[in-house]
C-alpha positions, 0 to 999 in steps of 0.5 A: 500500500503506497502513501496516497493510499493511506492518504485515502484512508485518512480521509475517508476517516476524516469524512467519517468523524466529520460528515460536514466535510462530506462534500468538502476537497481534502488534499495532501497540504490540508492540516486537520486543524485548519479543517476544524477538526479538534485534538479528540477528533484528529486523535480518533481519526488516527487511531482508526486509521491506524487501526485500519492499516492494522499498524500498533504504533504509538501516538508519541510517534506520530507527532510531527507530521504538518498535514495528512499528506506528511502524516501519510507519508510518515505511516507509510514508512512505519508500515514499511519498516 
């Protein structure tokens, strides 16, 4: 599974914890919190995703990532390695 793969999972589940966003363009550059979307919704957001990917990698790894296009990319690479 390659990163615009996951990017796709990241933003189905987007969609999923935030039906407003629906109808709304989600790209690699969009952050979740330029989004609207608050710390417990990102949260649950990567967790299913995570989840999803079938990846048990704890949250305090995952902290750096700008936008859903970097984070991504970073499962990508844990997924790889």
């Amino acid at each position: 599974m390659d990163s615009d793969a996951i990017l796709s999972i990241i933003i189905s589940q987007i969609r999923i914890v935030v039906p407003d966003l629906a109808d709304h363009p989600i790209g690699r550059a969009d952050a979740m919190a330029d989004l609207g979307l608050d710390s417990i919704e990102r949260s649950e957001i990567v967790l299913a995703t995570l989840e999803e990917l079938g990846l048990d990698i704890p949250m305090v790894q995952l902290h750096g990532p700008r936008n859903i296009g970097e984070l991504a990319d970073l499962l990508h690479a844990k997924r790889a390695g």
